[in-house]
N, C-alpha and C positions, 0 to 999 in steps of 0.2 A: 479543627480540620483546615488546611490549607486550601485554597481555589484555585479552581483549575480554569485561565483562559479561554475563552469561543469564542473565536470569530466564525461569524457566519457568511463573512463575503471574503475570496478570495480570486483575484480579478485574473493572476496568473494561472491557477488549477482550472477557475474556469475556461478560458481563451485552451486551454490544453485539450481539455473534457470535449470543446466545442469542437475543434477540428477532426476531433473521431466517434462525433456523435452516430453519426451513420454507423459505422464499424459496433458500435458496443447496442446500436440501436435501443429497444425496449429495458433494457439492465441499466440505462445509464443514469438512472436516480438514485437507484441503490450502489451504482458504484460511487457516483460521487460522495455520498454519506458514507461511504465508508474511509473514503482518501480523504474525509476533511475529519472524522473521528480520528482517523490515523494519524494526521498532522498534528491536531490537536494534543494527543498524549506525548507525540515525539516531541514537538515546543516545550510542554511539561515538563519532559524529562533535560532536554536543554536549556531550561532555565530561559527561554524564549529567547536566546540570546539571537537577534538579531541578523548576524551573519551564515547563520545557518538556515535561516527562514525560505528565502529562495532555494538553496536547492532540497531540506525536507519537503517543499510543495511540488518540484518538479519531479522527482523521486517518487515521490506515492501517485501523483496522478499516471506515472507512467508504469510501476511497478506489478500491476495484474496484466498491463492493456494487453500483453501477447493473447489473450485469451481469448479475446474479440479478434485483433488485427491477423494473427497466424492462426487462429482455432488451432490451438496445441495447448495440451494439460503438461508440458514441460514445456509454461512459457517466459521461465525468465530470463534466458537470452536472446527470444524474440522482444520483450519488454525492454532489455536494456538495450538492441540495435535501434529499434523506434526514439527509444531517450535519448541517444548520443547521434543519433541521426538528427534529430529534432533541436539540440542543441548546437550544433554546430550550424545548422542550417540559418534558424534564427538567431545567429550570437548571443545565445542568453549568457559566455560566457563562463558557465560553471565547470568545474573540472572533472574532466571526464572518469577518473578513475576511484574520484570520491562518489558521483554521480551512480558508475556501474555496480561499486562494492554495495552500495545502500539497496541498491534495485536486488542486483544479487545474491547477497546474506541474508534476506528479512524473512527466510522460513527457519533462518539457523535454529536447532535448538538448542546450543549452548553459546554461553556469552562468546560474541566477537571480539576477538584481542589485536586483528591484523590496523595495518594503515584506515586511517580515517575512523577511528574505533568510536570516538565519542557518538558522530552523528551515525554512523552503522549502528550500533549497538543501541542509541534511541529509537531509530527507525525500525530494528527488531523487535525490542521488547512493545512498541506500539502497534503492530502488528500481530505479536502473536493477545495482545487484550484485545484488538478490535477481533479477529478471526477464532478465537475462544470466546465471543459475545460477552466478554468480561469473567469468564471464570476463570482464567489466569489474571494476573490483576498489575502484575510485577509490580509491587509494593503501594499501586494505588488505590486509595479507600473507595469500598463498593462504592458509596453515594457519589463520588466524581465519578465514576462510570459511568452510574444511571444519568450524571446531571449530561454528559458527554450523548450521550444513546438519548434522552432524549432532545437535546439540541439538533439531532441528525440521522433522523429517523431511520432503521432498516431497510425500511423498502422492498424485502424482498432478499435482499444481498446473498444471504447463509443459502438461500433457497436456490440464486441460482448460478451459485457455486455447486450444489449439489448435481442440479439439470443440467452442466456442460459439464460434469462426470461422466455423467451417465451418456449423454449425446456426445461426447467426444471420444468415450472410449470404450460406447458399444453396450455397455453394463455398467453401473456400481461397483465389481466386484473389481474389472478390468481396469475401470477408471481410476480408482482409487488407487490401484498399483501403480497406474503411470504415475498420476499427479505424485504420490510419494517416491518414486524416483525420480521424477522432475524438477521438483524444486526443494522438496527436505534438504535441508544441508545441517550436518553434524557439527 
């Protein structure tokens, strides 16, 4: 079996995570474990090539945050105005339409084919393995999973994904519909 990379410290997702500690308050352990499970698979799938590194870490750190920062269950285009806001502000530099497409696509369910596909379509399939708690697996052997999950503990995350369903659209039943018209993309 092949290995799968962790790192455990990432000084730019942190410095992100940190300026909207407030905003994500109490979830903000489980989301970080979940943005750094998520990098982790996408590096995997890119072969860690290097040049991609920055912006998969700013891409997933910023890729839920509308859920904190706009409380909206359809928030990935609050997600991606925070990211290209934030980028530009700070010159991190990175370019904004590869930036927005990765924040964008990552609920797609079928392969991304458009502009920036490599690292979209990483940053997809690492997101639908972390947000299926590894029962989508996109071709990665269970045991990197588990080594991945446990490197970066849950926390909670699945859980309260669930509670700002429910608190953001009133019900389960309602929330559920939003969030699937909000960010599913075909």
């Amino acid at each position: 079996m092949t290995t799968i990379l962790i790192q455990t410290h990432r000084p730019h997702v942190d410095a992100i995570l940190g300026r909207y500690a407030d905003a994500i308050g109490p979830d903000l352990a489980g989301y970080r474990n979940h943005v750094y499970r998520a990098i982790t698979y996408a590096m995997h799938f890119l072969g860690q090539a290097p040049q991609h590194a920055r912006l998969v870490e700013t891409a997933f750190a910023y890729h839920d945050i509308g859920l904190w920062t706009d409380r909206e269950l359809a928030y990935l285009e609050p997600s991606e105005a925070v990211a290209l806001a934030d980028n530009q502000a700070f010159g991190w530099g990175l370019d904004p339409e590869s930036l927005r497409a990765a924040i964008h696509w990552h609920h797609k369910v079928f392969p991304y084919r458009g502009p920036h596909a490599e690292v979209v379509e990483a940053c997809r399939k690492a997101d639908w393995i972390d947000a299926s708690m590894g029962l989508l697996r996109k071709g990665l052997p269970r045991a990197m999973v588990r080594e991945v999950e446990a490197a970066f503990a849950n926390e909670g995350f699945h859980a309260t994904l669930l509670r700002l369903t429910k608190d953001y659209g009133g019900s389960m039943l309602v929330g559920g519909v939003r969030v699937t018209r909000g960010i599913v993309k075909w």
